[in-house]
C-alpha positions as CSV (number, residue, x, y, z in Angstrom):
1,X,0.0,0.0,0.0
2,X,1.2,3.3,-1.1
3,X,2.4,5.2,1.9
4,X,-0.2,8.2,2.3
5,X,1.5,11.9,2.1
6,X,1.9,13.4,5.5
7,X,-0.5,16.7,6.1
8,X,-0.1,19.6,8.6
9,X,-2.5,21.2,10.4
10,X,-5.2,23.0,8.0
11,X,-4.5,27.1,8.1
12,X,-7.8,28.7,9.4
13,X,-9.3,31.0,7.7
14,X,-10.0,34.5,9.2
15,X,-13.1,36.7,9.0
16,X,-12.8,39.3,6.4
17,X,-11.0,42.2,8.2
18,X,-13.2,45.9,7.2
19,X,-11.7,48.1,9.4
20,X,-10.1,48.2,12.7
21,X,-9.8,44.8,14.7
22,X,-10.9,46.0,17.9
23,X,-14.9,46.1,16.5
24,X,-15.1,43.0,14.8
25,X,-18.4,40.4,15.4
26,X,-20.0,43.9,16.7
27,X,-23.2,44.2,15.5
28,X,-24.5,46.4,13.1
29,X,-24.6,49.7,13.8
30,X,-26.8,52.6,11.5
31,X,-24.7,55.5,10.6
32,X,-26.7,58.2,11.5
33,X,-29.0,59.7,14.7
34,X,-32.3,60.3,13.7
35,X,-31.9,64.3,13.0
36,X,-29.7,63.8,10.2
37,X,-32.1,61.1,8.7
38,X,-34.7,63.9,9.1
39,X,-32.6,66.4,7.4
40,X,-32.3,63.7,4.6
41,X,-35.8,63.1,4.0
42,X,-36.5,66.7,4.2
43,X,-33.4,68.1,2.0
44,X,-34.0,67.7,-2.2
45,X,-30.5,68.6,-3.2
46,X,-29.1,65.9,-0.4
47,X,-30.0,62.1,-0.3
48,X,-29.0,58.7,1.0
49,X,-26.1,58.2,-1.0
50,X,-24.6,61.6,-0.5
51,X,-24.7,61.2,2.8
52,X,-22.7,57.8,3.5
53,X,-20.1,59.5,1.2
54,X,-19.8,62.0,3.0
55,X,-19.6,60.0,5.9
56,X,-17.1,57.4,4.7
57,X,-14.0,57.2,5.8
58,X,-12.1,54.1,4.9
59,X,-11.3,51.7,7.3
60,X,-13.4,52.7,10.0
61,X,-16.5,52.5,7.8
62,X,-18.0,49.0,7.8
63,X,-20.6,47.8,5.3
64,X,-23.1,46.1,7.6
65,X,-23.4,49.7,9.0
66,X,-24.2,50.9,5.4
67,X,-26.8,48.1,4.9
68,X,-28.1,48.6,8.4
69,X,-28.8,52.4,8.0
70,X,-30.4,51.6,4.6
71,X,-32.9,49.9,6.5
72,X,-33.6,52.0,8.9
73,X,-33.8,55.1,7.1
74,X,-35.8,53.4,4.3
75,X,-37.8,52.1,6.6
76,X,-38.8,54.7,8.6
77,X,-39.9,56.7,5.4
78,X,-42.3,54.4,4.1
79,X,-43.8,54.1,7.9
80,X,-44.1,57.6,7.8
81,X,-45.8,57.7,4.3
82,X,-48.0,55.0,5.4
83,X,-49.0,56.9,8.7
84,X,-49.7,60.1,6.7
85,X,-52.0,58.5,4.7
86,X,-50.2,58.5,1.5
87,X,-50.0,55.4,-1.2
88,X,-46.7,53.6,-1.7
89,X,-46.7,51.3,-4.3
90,X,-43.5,49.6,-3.4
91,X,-42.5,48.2,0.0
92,X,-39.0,49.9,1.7
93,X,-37.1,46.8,0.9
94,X,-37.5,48.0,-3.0
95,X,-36.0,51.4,-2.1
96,X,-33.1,50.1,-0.1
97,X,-32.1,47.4,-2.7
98,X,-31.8,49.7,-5.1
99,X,-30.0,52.4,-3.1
100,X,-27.4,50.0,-1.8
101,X,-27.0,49.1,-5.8
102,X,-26.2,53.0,-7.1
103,X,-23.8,53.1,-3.7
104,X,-22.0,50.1,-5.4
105,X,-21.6,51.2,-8.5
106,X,-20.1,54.2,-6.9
107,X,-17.9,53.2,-4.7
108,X,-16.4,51.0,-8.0
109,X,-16.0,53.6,-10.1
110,X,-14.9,56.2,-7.8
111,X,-12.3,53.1,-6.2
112,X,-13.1,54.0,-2.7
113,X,-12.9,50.3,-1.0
114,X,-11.9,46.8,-1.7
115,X,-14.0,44.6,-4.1
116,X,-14.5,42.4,-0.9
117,X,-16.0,45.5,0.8
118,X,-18.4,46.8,-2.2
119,X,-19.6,43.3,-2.5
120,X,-21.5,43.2,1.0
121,X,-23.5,46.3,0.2
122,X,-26.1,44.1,-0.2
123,X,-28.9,42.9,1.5
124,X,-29.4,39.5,2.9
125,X,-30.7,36.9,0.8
126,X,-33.8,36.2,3.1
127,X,-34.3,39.7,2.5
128,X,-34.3,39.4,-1.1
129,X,-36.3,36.5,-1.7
130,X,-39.5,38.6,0.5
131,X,-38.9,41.4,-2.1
132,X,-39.5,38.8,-4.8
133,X,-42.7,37.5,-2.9
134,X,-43.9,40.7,-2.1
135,X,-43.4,42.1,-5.9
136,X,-45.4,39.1,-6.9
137,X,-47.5,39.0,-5.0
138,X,-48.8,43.2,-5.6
139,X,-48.9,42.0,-9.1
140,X,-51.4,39.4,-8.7
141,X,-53.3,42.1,-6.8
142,X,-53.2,44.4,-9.6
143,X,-54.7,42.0,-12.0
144,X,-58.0,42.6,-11.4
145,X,-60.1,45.9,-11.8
146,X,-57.7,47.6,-13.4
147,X,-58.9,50.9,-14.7
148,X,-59.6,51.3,-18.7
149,X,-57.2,53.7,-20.8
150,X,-58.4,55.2,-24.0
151,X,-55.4,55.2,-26.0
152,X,-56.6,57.6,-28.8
153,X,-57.5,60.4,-25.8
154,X,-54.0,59.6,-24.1
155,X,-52.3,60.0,-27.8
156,X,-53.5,63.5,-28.3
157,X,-53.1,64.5,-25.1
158,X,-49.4,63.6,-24.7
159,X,-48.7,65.4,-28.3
160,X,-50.6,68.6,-26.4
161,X,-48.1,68.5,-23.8
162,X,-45.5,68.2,-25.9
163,X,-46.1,71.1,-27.5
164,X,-46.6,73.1,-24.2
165,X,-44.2,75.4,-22.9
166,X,-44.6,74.5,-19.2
167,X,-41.7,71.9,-18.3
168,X,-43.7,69.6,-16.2
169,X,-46.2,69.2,-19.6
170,X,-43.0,68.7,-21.6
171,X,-41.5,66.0,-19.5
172,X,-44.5,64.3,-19.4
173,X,-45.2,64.2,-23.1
174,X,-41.7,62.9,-23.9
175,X,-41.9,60.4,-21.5
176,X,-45.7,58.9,-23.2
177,X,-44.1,59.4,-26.3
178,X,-40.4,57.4,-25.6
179,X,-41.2,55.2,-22.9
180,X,-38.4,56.2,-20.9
181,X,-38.3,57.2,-17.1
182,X,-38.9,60.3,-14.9
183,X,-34.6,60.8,-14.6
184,X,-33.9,59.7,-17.6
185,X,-36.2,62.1,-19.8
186,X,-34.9,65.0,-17.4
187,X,-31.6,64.3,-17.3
188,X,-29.8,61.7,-19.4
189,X,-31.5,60.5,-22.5
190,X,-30.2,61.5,-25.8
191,X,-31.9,60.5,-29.0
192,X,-29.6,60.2,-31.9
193,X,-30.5,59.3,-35.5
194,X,-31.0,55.6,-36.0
195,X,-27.4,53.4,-37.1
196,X,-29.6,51.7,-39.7
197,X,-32.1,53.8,-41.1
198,X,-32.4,52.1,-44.1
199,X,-33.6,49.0,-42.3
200,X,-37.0,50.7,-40.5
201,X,-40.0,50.8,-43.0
202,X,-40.4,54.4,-40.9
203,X,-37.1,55.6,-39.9
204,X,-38.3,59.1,-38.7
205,X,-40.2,57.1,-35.6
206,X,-36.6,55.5,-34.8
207,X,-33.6,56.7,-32.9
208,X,-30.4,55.5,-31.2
209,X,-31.4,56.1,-27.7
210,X,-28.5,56.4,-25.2
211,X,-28.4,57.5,-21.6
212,X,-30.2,54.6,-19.6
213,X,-30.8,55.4,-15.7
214,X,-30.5,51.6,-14.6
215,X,-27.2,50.5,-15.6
216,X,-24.8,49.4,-13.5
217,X,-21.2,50.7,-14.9
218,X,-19.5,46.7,-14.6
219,X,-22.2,45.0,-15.7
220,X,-20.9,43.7,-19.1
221,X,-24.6,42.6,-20.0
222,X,-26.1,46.4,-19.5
223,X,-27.8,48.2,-21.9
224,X,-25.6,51.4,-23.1
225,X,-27.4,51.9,-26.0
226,X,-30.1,50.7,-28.4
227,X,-32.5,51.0,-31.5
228,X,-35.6,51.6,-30.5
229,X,-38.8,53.5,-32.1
230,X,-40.4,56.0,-30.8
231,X,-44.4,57.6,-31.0
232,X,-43.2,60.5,-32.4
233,X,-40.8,62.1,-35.0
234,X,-37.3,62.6,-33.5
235,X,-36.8,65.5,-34.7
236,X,-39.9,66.5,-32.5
237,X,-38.9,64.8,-29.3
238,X,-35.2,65.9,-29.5
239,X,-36.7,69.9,-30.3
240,X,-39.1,69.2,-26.8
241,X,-36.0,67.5,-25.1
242,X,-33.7,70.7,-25.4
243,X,-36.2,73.2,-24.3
244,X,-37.2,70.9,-20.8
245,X,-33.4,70.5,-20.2
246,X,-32.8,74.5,-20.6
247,X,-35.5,74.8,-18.1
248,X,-34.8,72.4,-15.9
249,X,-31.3,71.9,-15.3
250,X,-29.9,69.2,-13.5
251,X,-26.6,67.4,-12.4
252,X,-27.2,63.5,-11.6
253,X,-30.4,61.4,-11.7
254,X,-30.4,61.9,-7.8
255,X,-30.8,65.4,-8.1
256,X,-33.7,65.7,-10.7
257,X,-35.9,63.2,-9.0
258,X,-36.2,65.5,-5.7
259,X,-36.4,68.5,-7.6
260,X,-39.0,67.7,-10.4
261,X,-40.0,64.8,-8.7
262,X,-43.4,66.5,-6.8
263,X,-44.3,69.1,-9.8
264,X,-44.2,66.3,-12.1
265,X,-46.6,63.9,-10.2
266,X,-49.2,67.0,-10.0
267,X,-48.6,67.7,-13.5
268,X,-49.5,64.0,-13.9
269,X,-52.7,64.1,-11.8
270,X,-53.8,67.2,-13.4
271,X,-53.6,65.7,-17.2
272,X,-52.9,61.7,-17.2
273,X,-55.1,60.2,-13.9
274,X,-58.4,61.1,-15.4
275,X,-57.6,58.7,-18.5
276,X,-56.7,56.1,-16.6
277,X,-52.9,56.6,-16.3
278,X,-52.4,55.6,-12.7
279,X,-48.9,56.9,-12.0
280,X,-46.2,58.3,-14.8
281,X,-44.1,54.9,-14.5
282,X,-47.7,53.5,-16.1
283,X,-46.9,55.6,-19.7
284,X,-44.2,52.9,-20.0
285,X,-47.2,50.1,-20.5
286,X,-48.8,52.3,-23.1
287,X,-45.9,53.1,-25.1
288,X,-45.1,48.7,-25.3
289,X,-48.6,48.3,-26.3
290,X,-48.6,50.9,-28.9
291,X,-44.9,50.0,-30.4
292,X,-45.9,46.5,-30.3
293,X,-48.8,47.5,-32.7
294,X,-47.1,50.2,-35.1
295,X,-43.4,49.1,-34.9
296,X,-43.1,45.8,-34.6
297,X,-41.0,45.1,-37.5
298,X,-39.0,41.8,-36.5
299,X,-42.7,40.2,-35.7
300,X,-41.9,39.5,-31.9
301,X,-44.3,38.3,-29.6
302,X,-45.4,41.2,-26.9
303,X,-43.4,39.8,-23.9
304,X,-39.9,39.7,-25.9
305,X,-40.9,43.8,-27.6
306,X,-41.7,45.0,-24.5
307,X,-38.6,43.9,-23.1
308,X,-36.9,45.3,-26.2
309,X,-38.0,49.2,-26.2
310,X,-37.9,49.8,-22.3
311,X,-34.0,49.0,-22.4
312,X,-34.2,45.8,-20.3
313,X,-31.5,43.7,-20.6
314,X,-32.7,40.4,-21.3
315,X,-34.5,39.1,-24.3
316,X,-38.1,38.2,-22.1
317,X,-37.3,40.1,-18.8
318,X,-38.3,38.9,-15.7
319,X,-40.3,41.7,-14.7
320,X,-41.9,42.2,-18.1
321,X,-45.4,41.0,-16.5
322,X,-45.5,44.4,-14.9
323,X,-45.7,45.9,-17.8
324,X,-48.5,43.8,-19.4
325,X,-51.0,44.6,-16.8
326,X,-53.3,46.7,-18.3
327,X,-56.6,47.5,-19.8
328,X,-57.0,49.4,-23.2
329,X,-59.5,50.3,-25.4
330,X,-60.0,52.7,-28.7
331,X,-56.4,52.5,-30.6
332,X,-55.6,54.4,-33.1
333,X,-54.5,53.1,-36.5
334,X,-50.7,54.1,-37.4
335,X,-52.3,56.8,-40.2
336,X,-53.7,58.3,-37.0
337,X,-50.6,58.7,-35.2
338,X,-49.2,59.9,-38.7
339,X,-51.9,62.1,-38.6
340,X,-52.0,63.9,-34.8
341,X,-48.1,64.9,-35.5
342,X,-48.2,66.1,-39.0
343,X,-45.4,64.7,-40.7
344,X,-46.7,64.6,-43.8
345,X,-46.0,60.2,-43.9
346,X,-48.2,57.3,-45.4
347,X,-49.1,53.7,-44.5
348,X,-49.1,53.0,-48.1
349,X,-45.6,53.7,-48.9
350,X,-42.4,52.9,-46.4
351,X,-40.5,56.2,-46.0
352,X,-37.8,54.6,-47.0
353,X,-38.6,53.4,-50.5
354,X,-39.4,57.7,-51.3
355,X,-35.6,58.4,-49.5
356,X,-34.2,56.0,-52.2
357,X,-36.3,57.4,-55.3
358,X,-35.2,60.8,-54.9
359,X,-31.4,59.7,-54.3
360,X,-29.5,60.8,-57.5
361,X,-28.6,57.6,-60.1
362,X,-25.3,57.0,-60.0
363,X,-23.7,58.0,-63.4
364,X,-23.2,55.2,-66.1
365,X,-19.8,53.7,-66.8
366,X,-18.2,52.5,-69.7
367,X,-18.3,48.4,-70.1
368,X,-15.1,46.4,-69.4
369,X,-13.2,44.9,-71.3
370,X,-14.1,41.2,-70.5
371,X,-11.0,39.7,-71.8
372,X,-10.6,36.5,-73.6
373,X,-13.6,34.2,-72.5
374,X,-12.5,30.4,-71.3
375,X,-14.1,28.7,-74.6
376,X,-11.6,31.2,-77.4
377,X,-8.6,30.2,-74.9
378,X,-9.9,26.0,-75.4
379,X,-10.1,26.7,-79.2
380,X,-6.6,29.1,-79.7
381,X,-4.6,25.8,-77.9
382,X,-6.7,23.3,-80.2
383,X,-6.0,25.2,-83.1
384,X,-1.6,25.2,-82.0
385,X,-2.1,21.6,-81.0
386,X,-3.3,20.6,-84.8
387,X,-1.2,23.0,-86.3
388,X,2.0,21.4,-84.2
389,X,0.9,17.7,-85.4
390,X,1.0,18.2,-88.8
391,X,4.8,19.7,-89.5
392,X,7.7,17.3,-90.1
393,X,9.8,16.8,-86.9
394,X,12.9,16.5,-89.0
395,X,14.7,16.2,-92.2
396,X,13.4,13.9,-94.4
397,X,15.7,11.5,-96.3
């Protein structure tokens, strides 16, 4: 029997070391005393994330107290929103995973901890599987007595708004009209012309739409950009776009929430809840339905388009069930929508097909010479094989 190979002692592994020795297995702490989480929820140019930055000093700083304080803080506002009587339509667990995810992807790019560090900014996974239950289970809720949205009312309104001059109006008519979110439509977005124009039967409704507000920056499989049609001209919605922006400047998505946040939901009640259009997020159910029926070019189910034009990342996203909940009624035909913007377009003919009719010809060319053809060369070599055969190879005697 071979003789077995002698082992030491296993090394024992030690805990993950954040910050100073002395505090380690201490339970988790929250960062802050309630005044400054009062100043934070009271303050629109300061937020969560500011805060712990602020606050961070490397290796004192531990992440459970990051995670801790998300839950406390983010907790304590949704209490207090439920105690005042107002609707939340997520629970606090959806605000602190998703705050705990931006503070990630800043402390990355910014390099201000370890990767070991930035990876427990997290919460637990008992935690996250009760967020999953609970977002399932307010969908099934919402499946029933849903209200009914007349599309062709909610069409003509949103192209009213666009052509306003109040920025709320703006915002909210870009949004109906793109799909895209509250941040995103007042600060990020940019709508260049489509890569491949030629390849929409409508190019004008198309554009390379860039500047996506959930995207984490080391997530290889987020979307940075993508074709995607829109309910209006681009050359309308990028016109709209610069005037909102020039009134309502903003540095970060963080920042244009809390300021434009409030005006925008009353600009929303005032216009959108009387047609059915429950919250501003819900324009992003409308614009899928209506893309699905004007632009759906590749002939995808609804699931996979929907996940295509809002910008999630996988080909039938997870969530995309959200999105589908909804009742419609009265759609207006694609000559309608051609009609309520005025750009002077057809069903009969693709847009493209006139582009390439009043391109110029290009100029005509003088034929080639084709050179000898392959049958002349098999004749010419016949012709020097006979001709070869038939003189004498030598003197004759």
């Amino acid at each position: 029997m071979a003789d077995k190979t002698a082992q030491g002692p296993r090394k024992k592994r030690r805990p993950r070391q954040y910050g100073r020795t002395d505090d380690h297995g201490r339970p988790p702490v929250p960062l802050f005393p309630d005044n400054i989480r009062r100043r934070l929820a009271g303050d629109s140019r300061y937020g969560f994330k500011s805060a712990v930055l602020d606050s961070f000093k490397e290796g004192e700083t531990r992440p459970e107290d990051i995670v801790e304080e998300a839950r406390v803080y983010f907790k304590s506002l949704w209490e207090n929103d439920r105690k005042s009587g107002k609707d939340r339509h997520s629970h606090w667990l959806n605000s602190a995973s998703s705050a705990l995810t931006q503070l990630k992807a800043t402390f990355r790019a910014q390099r201000l901890a370890t990767y070991a560090f930035v990876r427990e900014l997290a919460l637990s996974k008992p935690e996250l599987l009760k967020l999953d239950r609970l977002n399932h289970q307010r969908l099934e809720k919402r499946v029933n007595d849903q209200p009914e949205i007349n599309l062709r009312k909610l069409l003509e309104t949103l192209f009213e708004l666009l052509r306003s001059h109040e920025p709320s109006e703006i915002a909210l008519g870009i949004a109906g009209l793109t799909g895209r979110r509250q941040t995103e439509v007042t600060f990020s977005v940019i709508f260049d012309e489509p890569t491949a124009a030629l390849a929409h039967r409508y190019p004008t409704f198309w554009s390379h739409v860039s500047g996506f507000s959930k995207k984490r920056k080391h997530d290889k499989y987020a979307v940075r950009a993508r074709e995607l049609p829109l309910l209006a001209p681009r050359a309308m919605i990028v016109e709209a776009l610069r005037e909102l922006r020039s009134l309502w400047p903003a540095k970060s998505h963080e920042e244009a929430s809390k300021l434009y946040g409030h005006t925008l939901a009353a600009a929303h009640k005032k216009h959108l809840r009387k047609l059915g259009v429950r919250r501003m997020h819900d324009l992003r159910k409308t614009f899928a339905q209506l893309s699905f029926s004007y632009f759906n070019e590749r002939d995808s189910v609804l699931p996979a388009f929907a996940s295509m034009v809002l910008a999630h990342k996988r080909p039938l996203s997870k969530r995309i069930m959200t999105y589908l909940v909804i009742r419609t009624a009265d759609q207006p035909t694609l000559q309608d929508l051609f009609r309520m913007c005025d750009c002077g377009l057809s069903v009969d003919t693709p847009e493209h097909h006139e582009r390439l009719e009043l391109s110029p010809a290009p100029p005509p060319q003088a034929p080639k010479d084709p050179g000898p053809r392959s049958g002349d060369v098999d004749l010419a070599i016949s012709a020097f094989a006979t001709l070869g055969a038939s003189r004498p190879r030598g003197p004759q005697a």
